[in-house]
C-alpha positions, 0 to 999 in steps of 0.5 A: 642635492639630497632634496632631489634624492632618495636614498641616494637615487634620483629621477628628474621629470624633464620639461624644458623642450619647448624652449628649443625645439618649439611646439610642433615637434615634441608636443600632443594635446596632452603633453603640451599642458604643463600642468599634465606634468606636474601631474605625471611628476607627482604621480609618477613619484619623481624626485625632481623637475627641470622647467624653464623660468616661464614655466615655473612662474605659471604653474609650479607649486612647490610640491616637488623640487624644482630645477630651473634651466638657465639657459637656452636657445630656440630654432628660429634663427640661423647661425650659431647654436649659441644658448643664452642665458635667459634666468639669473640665479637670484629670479630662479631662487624666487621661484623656489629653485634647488639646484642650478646648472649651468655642438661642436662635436661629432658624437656626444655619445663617444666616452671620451667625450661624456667622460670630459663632460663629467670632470669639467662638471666636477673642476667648475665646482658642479653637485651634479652633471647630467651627461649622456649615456655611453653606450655600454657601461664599462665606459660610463663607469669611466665617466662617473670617476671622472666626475669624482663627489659630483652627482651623476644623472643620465640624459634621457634625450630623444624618445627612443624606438623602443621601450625595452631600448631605453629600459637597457640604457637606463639599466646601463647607466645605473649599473655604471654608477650613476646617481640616477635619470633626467628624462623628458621625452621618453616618459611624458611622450609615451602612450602611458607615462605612469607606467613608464614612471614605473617601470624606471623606479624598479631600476633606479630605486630597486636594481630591478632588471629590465625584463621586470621593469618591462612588465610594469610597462605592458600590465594592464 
């Protein structure tokens, strides 16, 4: 996991949301190029991105770390939403790989269940989970011991309305103890991802609070 850190912290680009969710849904003009990632990855000065196999084949690098997602599932189909595996290990490591990872509830949000989330990581041998933010982080504290020696990156997940919301999340979550954040949708989806990239390297590198993380976000 030290190839996804620095100084102990980490911040993971995520880009596997057009496999499930397809191009309609997250996707503009901008963001639907991955090379505008990776853009944003190296720019943004992230310690990690997450592709599915596709993406890394055709257009990754080698100049930031990369996580392939194993698996997955798309919208298309009804019935259960069973995520397959769609890349072995050994096709993930060709590509130049470091880490691999591998709804039936009401709410993946509730401590209970992000806490059991983290020690299942922990007993099947995981260095790292990725797990949602609690909602305070008293309880997300409860869910980082639960993952023991296992690195703990919160999910970014769904844009969120506002840009001091997540800020507080993240903030949250870092105060908790965790290791650092996996997030998509909330940087490369933002009107200037840059500075977003920004404003979380103050929080999650510097222990900024989020009224000076929120500033990067707003300076011209």
């Amino acid at each position: 996991m030290d190839a996804f850190l620095k100084n102990g912290k980490g911040l993971l680009l995520a880009y596997d949301q057009g496999f499930e969710h397809g191009p309609s849904t997250d996707f503009n003009e901008k963001n639907i190029d991955p090379n505008y990632i990776l853009d944003i990855a190296l720019k943004g000065q992230f310690t990690g991105v997450v592709f599915h196999k596709g993406i890394a084949e055709k257009y990754y690098s080698g100049k930031i770390p990369l996580i392939i997602k194993l698996n997955g599932k798309t919208s298309l189909p009804k019935g259960e939403p069973i995520s397959s595996q769609v890349c072995s290990v050994e096709e993930a490591l060709s590509l130049g790989a470091k880490y691999p990872r591998g709804e039936a509830v009401k709410n993946d949000t509730a401590p209970e269940i992000v806490s059991y989330a983290a020690r299942a990581g922990l007993e099947i041998g995981a260095d790292a989970v990725k797990i949602k933010y609690t909602g305070d982080p008293t309880s997300f504290a409860w869910a980082v011991k639960a993952a023991g020696l296992a690195k703990v990156f919160m999910s970014g997940g769904p844009k969120a309305p506002t840009d001091e919301t997540f800020l507080n999340q993240v903030k949250g979550a870092m105060d908790g103890g965790a290791t650092g954040l996996a997030v998509g949708r909330n940087v490369w989806q933002h009107a200037d991802p840059l500075k977003m990239a920004s404003a979380l390297r103050e929080i999650i590198f510097n222990g900024r609070e989020v009224h000076h993380a929120l500033n990067m976000v707003v300076a011209q």
